[in-house]
N, C-alpha and C positions, 0 to 999 in steps of 0.2 A: 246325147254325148255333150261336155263341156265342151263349148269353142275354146279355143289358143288364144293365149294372152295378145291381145296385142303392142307387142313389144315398141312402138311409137308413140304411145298415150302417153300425156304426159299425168299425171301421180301431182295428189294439193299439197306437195309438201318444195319450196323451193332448196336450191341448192346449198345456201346458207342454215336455213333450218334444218337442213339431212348433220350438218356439221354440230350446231347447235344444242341439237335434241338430241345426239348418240349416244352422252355419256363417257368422253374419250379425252383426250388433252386434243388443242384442237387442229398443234402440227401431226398427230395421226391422225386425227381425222381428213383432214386435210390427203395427207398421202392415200389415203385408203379411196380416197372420192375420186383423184386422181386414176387411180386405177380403175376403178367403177366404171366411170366415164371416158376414160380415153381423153379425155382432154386435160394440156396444162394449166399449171395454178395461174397463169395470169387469167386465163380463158374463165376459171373459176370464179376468178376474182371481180373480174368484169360482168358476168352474168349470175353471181352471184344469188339475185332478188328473183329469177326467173325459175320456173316449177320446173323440176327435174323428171324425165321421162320414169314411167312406168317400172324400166328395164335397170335403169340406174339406179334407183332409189332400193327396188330389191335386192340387185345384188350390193352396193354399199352396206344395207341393215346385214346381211351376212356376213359381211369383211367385218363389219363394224361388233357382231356378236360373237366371231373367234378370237376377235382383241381383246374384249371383255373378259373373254376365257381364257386366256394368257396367249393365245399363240404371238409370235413377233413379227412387228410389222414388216420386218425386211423377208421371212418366208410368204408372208400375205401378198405381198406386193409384188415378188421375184426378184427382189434385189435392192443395194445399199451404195450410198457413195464412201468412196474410201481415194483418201489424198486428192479428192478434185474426180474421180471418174465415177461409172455406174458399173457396177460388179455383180452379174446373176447369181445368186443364192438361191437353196435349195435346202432342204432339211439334212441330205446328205454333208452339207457341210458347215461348220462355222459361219456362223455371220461376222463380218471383218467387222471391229472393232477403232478406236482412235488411237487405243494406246500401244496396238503395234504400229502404227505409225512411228515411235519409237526407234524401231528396230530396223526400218527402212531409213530413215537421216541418218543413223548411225553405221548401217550397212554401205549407202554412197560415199561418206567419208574415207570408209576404209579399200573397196576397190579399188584396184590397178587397174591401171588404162589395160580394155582387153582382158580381162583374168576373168577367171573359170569360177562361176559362182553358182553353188547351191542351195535351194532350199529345200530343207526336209520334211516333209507334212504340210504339202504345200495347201492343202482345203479348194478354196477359191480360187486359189492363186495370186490370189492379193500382194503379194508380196514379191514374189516372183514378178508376175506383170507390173507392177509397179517400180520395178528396179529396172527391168527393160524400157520402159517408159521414157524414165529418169535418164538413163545409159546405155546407147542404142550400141555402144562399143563392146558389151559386158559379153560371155557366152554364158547363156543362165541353162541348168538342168533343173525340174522340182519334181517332187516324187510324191507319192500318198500311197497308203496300204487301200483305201480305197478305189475300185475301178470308177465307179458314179463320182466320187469328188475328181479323178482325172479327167472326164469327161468333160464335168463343169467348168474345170480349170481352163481345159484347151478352147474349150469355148468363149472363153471368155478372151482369151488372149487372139482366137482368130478375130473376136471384133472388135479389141480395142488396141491390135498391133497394125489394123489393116491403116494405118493413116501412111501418106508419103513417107517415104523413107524410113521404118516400120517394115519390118519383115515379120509375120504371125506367126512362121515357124522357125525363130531363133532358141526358144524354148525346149528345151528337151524334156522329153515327161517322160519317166520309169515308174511302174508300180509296184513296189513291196515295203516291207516292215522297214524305214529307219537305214540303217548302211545295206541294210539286206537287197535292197534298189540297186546300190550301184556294185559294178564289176570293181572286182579285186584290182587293189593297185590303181584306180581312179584317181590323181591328184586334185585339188583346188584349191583356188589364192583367197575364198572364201566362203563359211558356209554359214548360214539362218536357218532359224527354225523357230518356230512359236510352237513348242509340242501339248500336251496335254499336261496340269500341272495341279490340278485339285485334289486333293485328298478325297478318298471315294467317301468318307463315310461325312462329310461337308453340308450341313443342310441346305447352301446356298444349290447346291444342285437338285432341289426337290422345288425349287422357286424360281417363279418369274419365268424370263425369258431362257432360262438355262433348261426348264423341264421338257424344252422341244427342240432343242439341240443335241448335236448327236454326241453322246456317252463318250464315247469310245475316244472322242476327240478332246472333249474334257478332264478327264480322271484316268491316269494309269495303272491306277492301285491306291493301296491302303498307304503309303507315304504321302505321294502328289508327285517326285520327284524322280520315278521310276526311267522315266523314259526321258529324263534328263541324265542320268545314269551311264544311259544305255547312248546319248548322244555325246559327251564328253569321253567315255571309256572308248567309242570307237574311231574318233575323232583322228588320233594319232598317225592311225594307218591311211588315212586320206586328206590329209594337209602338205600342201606344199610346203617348204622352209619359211619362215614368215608370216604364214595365211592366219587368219582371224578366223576363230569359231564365237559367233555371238546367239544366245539362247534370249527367247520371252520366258517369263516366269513370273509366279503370284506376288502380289506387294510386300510379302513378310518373307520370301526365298533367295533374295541378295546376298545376305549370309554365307548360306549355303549353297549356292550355285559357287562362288567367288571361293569358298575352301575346296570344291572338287575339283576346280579348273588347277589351280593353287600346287593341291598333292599329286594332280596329273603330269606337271610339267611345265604348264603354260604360263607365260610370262604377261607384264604387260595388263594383270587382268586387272578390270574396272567395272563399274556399272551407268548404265543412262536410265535416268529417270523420267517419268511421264509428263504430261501436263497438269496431272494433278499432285504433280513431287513425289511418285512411290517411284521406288528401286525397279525398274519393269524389265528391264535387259541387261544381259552378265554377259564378257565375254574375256577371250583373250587371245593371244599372237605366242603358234607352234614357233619353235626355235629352232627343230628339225634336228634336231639331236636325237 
Protein backbone atom coordinates (compact mmCIF):
# COMPACT_ATOMS: atom_id res chain seq x y z
CA UNK A 1 0.00 0.00 0.00
CA UNK A 2 1.27 3.61 -0.88
CA UNK A 3 1.85 5.52 2.48
CA UNK A 4 -0.08 9.18 2.92
CA UNK A 5 1.74 12.08 1.82
CA UNK A 6 3.09 13.59 4.45
CA UNK A 7 1.45 16.77 4.39
CA UNK A 8 4.44 18.76 6.75
CA UNK A 9 7.33 18.08 4.28
CA UNK A 10 8.39 20.74 2.99
CA UNK A 11 8.64 20.59 -1.31
CA UNK A 12 12.48 22.21 -3.14
CA UNK A 13 10.56 24.81 -4.50
CA UNK A 14 10.38 28.11 -2.24
CA UNK A 15 7.52 30.36 -1.88
CA UNK A 16 8.80 33.12 -4.19
CA UNK A 17 9.64 30.52 -6.99
CA UNK A 18 5.86 28.83 -6.51
CA UNK A 19 4.98 32.69 -7.70
CA UNK A 20 7.64 32.94 -10.20
CA UNK A 21 7.48 29.71 -12.18
CA UNK A 22 3.32 29.54 -12.43
CA UNK A 23 3.00 31.49 -15.36
CA UNK A 24 0.30 33.96 -14.02
CA UNK A 25 0.67 37.93 -13.51
CA UNK A 26 2.08 37.93 -10.13
CA UNK A 27 -0.80 39.77 -8.22
CA UNK A 28 -2.81 36.34 -8.82
CA UNK A 29 -0.38 34.54 -8.20
CA UNK A 30 0.20 36.21 -5.28
CA UNK A 31 -3.71 35.94 -4.16
CA UNK A 32 -3.90 32.36 -5.22
CA UNK A 33 -0.68 31.45 -2.62
CA UNK A 34 -2.39 33.37 -0.23
CA UNK A 35 -5.08 31.12 -0.23
CA UNK A 36 -2.86 28.02 -0.66
CA UNK A 37 -1.34 28.75 2.45
CA UNK A 38 -3.44 30.49 4.78
CA UNK A 39 -1.17 32.94 5.38
CA UNK A 40 -1.12 36.89 4.59
CA UNK A 41 1.06 38.63 1.93
CA UNK A 42 3.20 40.36 4.48
CA UNK A 43 3.94 36.71 6.06
CA UNK A 44 4.59 35.94 2.31
CA UNK A 45 6.67 38.48 1.79
CA UNK A 46 8.83 38.04 4.71
CA UNK A 47 9.50 34.40 4.15
CA UNK A 48 9.40 34.55 0.86
CA UNK A 49 13.07 32.66 0.13
CA UNK A 50 11.99 29.75 2.45
CA UNK A 51 10.75 26.20 0.69
CA UNK A 52 7.04 25.89 0.76
CA UNK A 53 5.50 22.86 2.60
CA UNK A 54 4.73 19.85 0.45
CA UNK A 55 0.96 20.58 1.00
CA UNK A 56 0.99 24.19 -0.31
CA UNK A 57 3.00 23.91 -3.20
CA UNK A 58 0.28 21.20 -4.54
CA UNK A 59 -2.54 22.75 -3.87
CA UNK A 60 -1.14 26.32 -5.26
CA UNK A 61 0.12 24.33 -8.71
CA UNK A 62 -3.77 23.51 -8.73
CA UNK A 63 -5.28 27.04 -8.03
CA UNK A 64 -2.50 28.11 -10.22
CA UNK A 65 -3.68 25.61 -13.21
CA UNK A 66 -7.62 26.59 -13.24
CA UNK A 67 -6.13 30.21 -13.73
CA UNK A 68 -4.46 29.01 -16.52
CA UNK A 69 -7.60 27.72 -17.74
CA UNK A 70 -9.67 30.87 -17.34
CA UNK A 71 -11.50 30.19 -14.17
CA UNK A 72 -11.44 33.69 -12.07
CA UNK A 73 -9.53 34.36 -9.24
CA UNK A 74 -12.25 35.72 -7.17
CA UNK A 75 -14.33 31.99 -7.52
CA UNK A 76 -10.67 30.34 -6.78
CA UNK A 77 -10.18 32.24 -3.83
CA UNK A 78 -13.91 32.69 -2.31
CA UNK A 79 -14.09 36.01 -2.70
CA UNK A 80 -13.27 40.06 -3.92
CA UNK A 81 -12.94 43.36 -2.33
CA UNK A 82 -15.37 45.80 -3.46
CA UNK A 83 -15.36 49.62 -1.87
CA UNK A 84 -12.80 48.63 0.88
CA UNK A 85 -14.52 45.28 2.20
CA UNK A 86 -14.23 41.28 1.43
CA UNK A 87 -17.28 39.99 -0.34
CA UNK A 88 -17.86 35.87 -0.59
CA UNK A 89 -18.29 35.03 -4.20
CA UNK A 90 -19.37 31.95 -5.41
CA UNK A 91 -20.21 30.89 -9.17
CA UNK A 92 -23.79 31.36 -8.14
CA UNK A 93 -23.14 34.92 -8.51
CA UNK A 94 -21.41 37.92 -10.17
CA UNK A 95 -18.15 38.78 -9.16
CA UNK A 96 -18.52 42.59 -7.85
CA UNK A 97 -16.89 44.57 -10.14
CA UNK A 98 -15.30 48.53 -9.87
CA UNK A 99 -17.58 49.93 -12.05
CA UNK A 100 -20.66 49.41 -9.98
CA UNK A 101 -19.06 51.12 -7.64
CA UNK A 102 -20.63 53.83 -9.76
CA UNK A 103 -23.96 53.09 -8.82
CA UNK A 104 -23.32 52.99 -5.03
CA UNK A 105 -21.69 57.14 -4.96
CA UNK A 106 -24.55 57.96 -6.99
CA UNK A 107 -27.12 55.99 -4.99
CA UNK A 108 -25.80 57.72 -1.35
CA UNK A 109 -26.20 61.07 -2.94
CA UNK A 110 -29.74 60.55 -3.76
CA UNK A 111 -31.16 58.81 -0.38
CA UNK A 112 -33.37 60.49 2.13
CA UNK A 113 -32.42 60.45 5.49
CA UNK A 114 -34.18 57.00 6.50
CA UNK A 115 -35.94 56.07 3.00
CA UNK A 116 -36.84 52.70 1.84
CA UNK A 117 -34.20 51.62 -0.66
CA UNK A 118 -34.12 48.69 -3.11
CA UNK A 119 -32.06 46.75 -4.93
CA UNK A 120 -33.07 44.51 -7.46
CA UNK A 121 -30.82 41.52 -8.45
CA UNK A 122 -28.95 41.94 -5.71
CA UNK A 123 -25.99 38.70 -6.52
CA UNK A 124 -23.63 39.23 -3.63
CA UNK A 125 -25.06 41.83 -2.28
CA UNK A 126 -22.55 44.09 -3.02
CA UNK A 127 -24.55 46.85 -3.27
CA UNK A 128 -27.17 46.48 -0.98
CA UNK A 129 -24.45 45.85 1.90
CA UNK A 130 -22.53 48.39 0.76
CA UNK A 131 -25.22 51.20 1.00
CA UNK A 132 -26.00 49.79 4.56
CA UNK A 133 -22.47 50.21 5.35
CA UNK A 134 -22.35 53.76 4.05
CA UNK A 135 -25.93 54.47 5.81
CA UNK A 136 -26.78 52.76 8.85
CA UNK A 137 -30.16 55.14 8.60
CA UNK A 138 -31.31 53.57 5.09
CA UNK A 139 -34.13 50.47 5.45
CA UNK A 140 -32.45 48.47 2.47
CA UNK A 141 -34.79 45.33 0.96
CA UNK A 142 -32.56 43.34 -2.11
CA UNK A 143 -34.05 40.57 -3.97
CA UNK A 144 -32.66 37.83 -6.63
CA UNK A 145 -34.57 35.18 -8.54
CA UNK A 146 -31.83 33.06 -7.21
CA UNK A 147 -32.19 31.14 -3.73
CA UNK A 148 -28.03 30.20 -3.65
CA UNK A 149 -27.29 34.03 -4.54
CA UNK A 150 -29.80 35.04 -1.53
CA UNK A 151 -27.98 32.97 0.53
CA UNK A 152 -24.62 34.40 -0.22
CA UNK A 153 -25.92 37.61 0.06
CA UNK A 154 -27.24 37.23 3.58
CA UNK A 155 -24.13 35.85 4.46
CA UNK A 156 -22.28 38.16 3.70
CA UNK A 157 -24.21 40.98 5.26
CA UNK A 158 -24.38 38.82 8.60
CA UNK A 159 -20.50 39.34 8.68
CA UNK A 160 -19.94 42.37 7.54
CA UNK A 161 -23.01 44.20 9.44
CA UNK A 162 -22.04 42.47 12.54
CA UNK A 163 -19.63 45.58 13.58
CA UNK A 164 -21.00 48.08 16.59
CA UNK A 165 -23.86 49.64 15.79
CA UNK A 166 -24.43 47.55 12.58
CA UNK A 167 -27.41 45.61 12.77
CA UNK A 168 -26.99 42.08 10.14
CA UNK A 169 -30.61 41.98 9.84
CA UNK A 170 -31.48 45.51 8.51
CA UNK A 171 -31.55 43.87 5.15
CA UNK A 172 -34.63 42.52 3.85
CA UNK A 173 -34.12 39.79 1.27
CA UNK A 174 -37.21 38.41 -1.06
CA UNK A 175 -36.79 36.00 -3.66
CA UNK A 176 -38.28 36.25 -7.19
CA UNK A 177 -38.04 37.67 -10.76
CA UNK A 178 -37.51 41.62 -10.64
CA UNK A 179 -40.82 43.45 -9.16
CA UNK A 180 -42.32 39.90 -8.98
CA UNK A 181 -40.31 39.99 -5.31
CA UNK A 182 -42.01 42.59 -3.85
CA UNK A 183 -45.86 42.84 -2.60
CA UNK A 184 -48.08 44.90 -4.53
CA UNK A 185 -48.32 48.48 -3.55
CA UNK A 186 -44.71 48.32 -1.96
CA UNK A 187 -43.40 52.10 -2.14
CA UNK A 188 -39.63 53.46 -2.21
CA UNK A 189 -37.68 56.58 -2.02
CA UNK A 190 -35.16 54.57 -4.02
CA UNK A 191 -34.29 51.68 -6.11
CA UNK A 192 -30.69 50.11 -7.81
CA UNK A 193 -30.15 47.59 -9.87
CA UNK A 194 -27.08 46.29 -11.90
CA UNK A 195 -29.42 43.66 -13.90
CA UNK A 196 -28.17 41.61 -16.74
CA UNK A 197 -27.35 43.64 -19.85
CA UNK A 198 -25.40 41.67 -22.70
CA UNK A 199 -26.52 40.87 -25.71
CA UNK A 200 -26.80 36.99 -25.84
CA UNK A 201 -25.40 36.52 -28.98
CA UNK A 202 -21.79 38.88 -27.68
CA UNK A 203 -18.73 36.86 -28.08
CA UNK A 204 -17.46 38.61 -25.05
CA UNK A 205 -19.49 35.93 -23.20
CA UNK A 206 -17.67 32.90 -24.59
CA UNK A 207 -14.35 34.68 -22.95
CA UNK A 208 -12.38 35.10 -20.22
CA UNK A 209 -13.66 35.62 -17.04
CA UNK A 210 -17.32 35.91 -18.17
CA UNK A 211 -17.25 31.97 -19.52
CA UNK A 212 -17.73 30.93 -15.57
CA UNK A 213 -19.91 33.32 -14.45
CA UNK A 214 -23.32 32.77 -14.27
CA UNK A 215 -25.47 33.31 -17.70
CA UNK A 216 -28.48 34.20 -16.47
CA UNK A 217 -27.04 37.17 -14.62
CA UNK A 218 -25.21 38.36 -17.63
CA UNK A 219 -27.49 38.29 -20.76
CA UNK A 220 -31.42 38.62 -20.75
CA UNK A 221 -31.80 37.95 -24.28
CA UNK A 222 -31.18 38.66 -27.73
CA UNK A 223 -31.44 42.76 -27.10
CA UNK A 224 -29.23 43.05 -23.73
CA UNK A 225 -31.78 45.51 -22.49
CA UNK A 226 -34.60 43.16 -21.74
CA UNK A 227 -34.68 43.34 -18.30
CA UNK A 228 -34.01 46.75 -18.16
CA UNK A 229 -37.38 46.98 -19.76
CA UNK A 230 -38.83 45.05 -17.56
CA UNK A 231 -37.27 47.27 -14.61
CA UNK A 232 -38.15 50.91 -15.93
CA UNK A 233 -41.91 49.67 -17.25
CA UNK A 234 -42.57 48.40 -13.58
CA UNK A 235 -40.99 51.02 -11.83
CA UNK A 236 -44.00 53.31 -11.68
CA UNK A 237 -46.07 51.19 -9.54
CA UNK A 238 -43.43 51.10 -6.70
CA UNK A 239 -41.88 54.68 -6.48
CA UNK A 240 -42.70 57.01 -4.14
CA UNK A 241 -43.53 60.77 -5.31
CA UNK A 242 -39.76 61.87 -5.97
CA UNK A 243 -37.98 58.49 -5.64
CA UNK A 244 -35.02 57.90 -8.12
CA UNK A 245 -34.83 54.77 -10.18
CA UNK A 246 -30.91 54.35 -11.23
CA UNK A 247 -29.92 51.16 -13.44
CA UNK A 248 -25.95 49.69 -14.37
CA UNK A 249 -25.96 49.19 -17.97
CA UNK A 250 -23.13 48.43 -20.93
CA UNK A 251 -20.79 51.25 -22.07
CA UNK A 252 -22.66 51.85 -25.53
CA UNK A 253 -26.71 51.73 -23.41
CA UNK A 254 -26.85 55.47 -22.18
CA UNK A 255 -28.67 56.29 -25.01
CA UNK A 256 -30.95 54.08 -24.65
CA UNK A 257 -31.56 53.56 -21.13
CA UNK A 258 -32.01 57.67 -20.82
CA UNK A 259 -34.86 57.45 -23.99
CA UNK A 260 -36.93 54.58 -21.91
CA UNK A 261 -36.75 56.57 -18.69
CA UNK A 262 -37.58 59.71 -20.90
CA UNK A 263 -40.97 58.19 -22.71
CA UNK A 264 -41.71 56.55 -19.18
CA UNK A 265 -42.29 59.74 -17.48
CA UNK A 266 -39.39 60.26 -15.41
CA UNK A 267 -37.98 63.41 -15.08
CA UNK A 268 -34.54 64.60 -13.96
CA UNK A 269 -33.03 61.78 -16.08
CA UNK A 270 -29.00 61.79 -16.39
CA UNK A 271 -26.15 59.37 -16.54
CA UNK A 272 -22.75 58.84 -14.13
CA UNK A 273 -20.00 57.69 -15.63
CA UNK A 274 -17.12 55.24 -14.56
CA UNK A 275 -13.65 55.64 -13.87
CA UNK A 276 -12.76 54.71 -17.02
CA UNK A 277 -15.42 57.76 -18.48
CA UNK A 278 -18.05 55.16 -20.16
CA UNK A 279 -21.85 56.06 -19.47
CA UNK A 280 -22.26 53.12 -16.64
CA UNK A 281 -25.49 54.32 -14.87
CA UNK A 282 -28.89 55.95 -16.06
CA UNK A 283 -31.43 57.07 -13.89
CA UNK A 284 -34.21 59.30 -13.04
CA UNK A 285 -36.71 61.04 -10.30
CA UNK A 286 -40.81 59.47 -10.48
CA UNK A 287 -42.96 62.80 -10.37
CA UNK A 288 -45.82 60.70 -9.04
CA UNK A 289 -48.08 61.75 -11.40
Amino acid sequence: MKPAPDLGAQSPITHDQLIRDCQLPRLEARALLEHASGQRREWLIAHGDERATAAVAAAFAALAQRRRDGEPVAYLVGGCEFRGHHFAVSPAVLIPRTDTETIVDWALELAPPAGRVIDLGTGSGAIAISLALARPDLRIWATDISAAALALAADNAARLLAAPGMAPDRITWREGRWWDAIEPGAHFDLVVSNPPYIRASDHHLTEGDLRFEPRAALTPGPAGTEAIDTLVGGAPGHLAEGAWLIIEHGFDQGAAVRSRLLASGFEKVASRRDTAGHERVSGGCWPGV
